[in-house]
N, C-alpha and C positions, 0 to 999 in steps of 0.2 A: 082515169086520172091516176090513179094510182099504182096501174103499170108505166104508165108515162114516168113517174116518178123513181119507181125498181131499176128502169134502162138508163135515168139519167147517173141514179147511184154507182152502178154497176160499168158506165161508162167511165166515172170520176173516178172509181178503185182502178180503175184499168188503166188509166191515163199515170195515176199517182203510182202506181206499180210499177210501169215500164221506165220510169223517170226515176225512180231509185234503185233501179237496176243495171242503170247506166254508169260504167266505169269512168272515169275525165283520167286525160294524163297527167295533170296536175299533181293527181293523187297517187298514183305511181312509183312505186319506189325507186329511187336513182343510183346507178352504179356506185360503188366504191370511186371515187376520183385516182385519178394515179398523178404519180407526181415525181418530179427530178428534182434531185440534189446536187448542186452543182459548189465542188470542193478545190480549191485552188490555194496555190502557195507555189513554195520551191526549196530547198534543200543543198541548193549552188547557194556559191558566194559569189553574188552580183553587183558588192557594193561599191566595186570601180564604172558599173557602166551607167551612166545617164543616158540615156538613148529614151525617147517616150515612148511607150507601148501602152497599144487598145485592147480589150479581154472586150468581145460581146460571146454571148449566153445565147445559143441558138436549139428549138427544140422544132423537128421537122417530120412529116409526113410522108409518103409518096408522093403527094402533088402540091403542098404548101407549105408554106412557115406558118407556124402555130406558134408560134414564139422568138423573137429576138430584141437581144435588150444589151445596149453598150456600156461595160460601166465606164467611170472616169475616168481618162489619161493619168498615169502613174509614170514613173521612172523604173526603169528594170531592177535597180538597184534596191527599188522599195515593194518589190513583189513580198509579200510574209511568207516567213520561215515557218515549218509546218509546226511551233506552237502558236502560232497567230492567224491561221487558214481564213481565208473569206469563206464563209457557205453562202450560199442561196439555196432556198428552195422553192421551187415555183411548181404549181397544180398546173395539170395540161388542161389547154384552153381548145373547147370544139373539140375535144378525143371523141374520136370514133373506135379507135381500139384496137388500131394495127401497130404495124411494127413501128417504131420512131427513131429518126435520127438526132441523136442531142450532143452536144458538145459545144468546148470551146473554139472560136476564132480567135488570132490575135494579130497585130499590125505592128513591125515595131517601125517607128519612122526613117525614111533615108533608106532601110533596109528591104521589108516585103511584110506580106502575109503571108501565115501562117495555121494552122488548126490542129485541133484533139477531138479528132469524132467518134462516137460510138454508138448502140443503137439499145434501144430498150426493148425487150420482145413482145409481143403483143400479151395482154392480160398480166404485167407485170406491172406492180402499183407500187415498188419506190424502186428507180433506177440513180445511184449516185454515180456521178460522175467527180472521180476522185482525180484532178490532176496536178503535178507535182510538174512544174516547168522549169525545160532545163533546156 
């Protein structure tokens, strides 16, 4: 009986042992996030042209968009003068941790699209995208 009892002990230490031995991802420490700053303005004197233009915010992968975001129709004329820059900054979403494509798109109406692309190199955790539209 009371080896019946030593096996059953000795099985419970063995069971509770291997089960706090066991790492979870949960617990796992998680990368540094990386993240773009996205800096816009202009440095022209645009106050004669009313024409509407679209700025979206696009941050890209080799095989996807991880990111794009439109801001509001403006007037050209009301783009800010670099003491008034819009920033954004946005955390990469889904990073795997290659190289990225990020920049601006823009549309101005009547007329076309347009862009500012550039790339953030892999393991590189603040990429500003500084543009100045002209």
């Amino acid at each position: 009986m009371r080896h019946f009892s030593i096996i059953k002990t000795l099985l419970f230490l063995s069971v509770l042992s291997f089960m706090s031995c066991t790492k979870e991802d949960s617990l796992s420490p998680t990368a540094t996030p990386r993240k773009i700053r996205f800096v816009l303005y202009t440095e022209e004197d645009f106050s004669g042209d009313n024409d509407n233009i679209t700025f979206s915010l696009v941050i890209r992968n080799s095989t996807k968009t991880l990111f794009d975001s439109s801001l509001s129709v403006m007037k050209v004329k009301d783009i800010p003068k670099s003491a008034n820059k819009l920033i954004f900054e946005k955390q990469v979403p889904n990073d795997d941790g290659s190289v990225l494509t990020t920049g601006f798109y823009y549309t101005i109406e009547n007329v076309g699209l347009s862009w500012y692309i550039d790339t953030c190199s892999a393991g590189q955790l603040l990429k500003v995208i500084d543009y100045s539209f002209k």
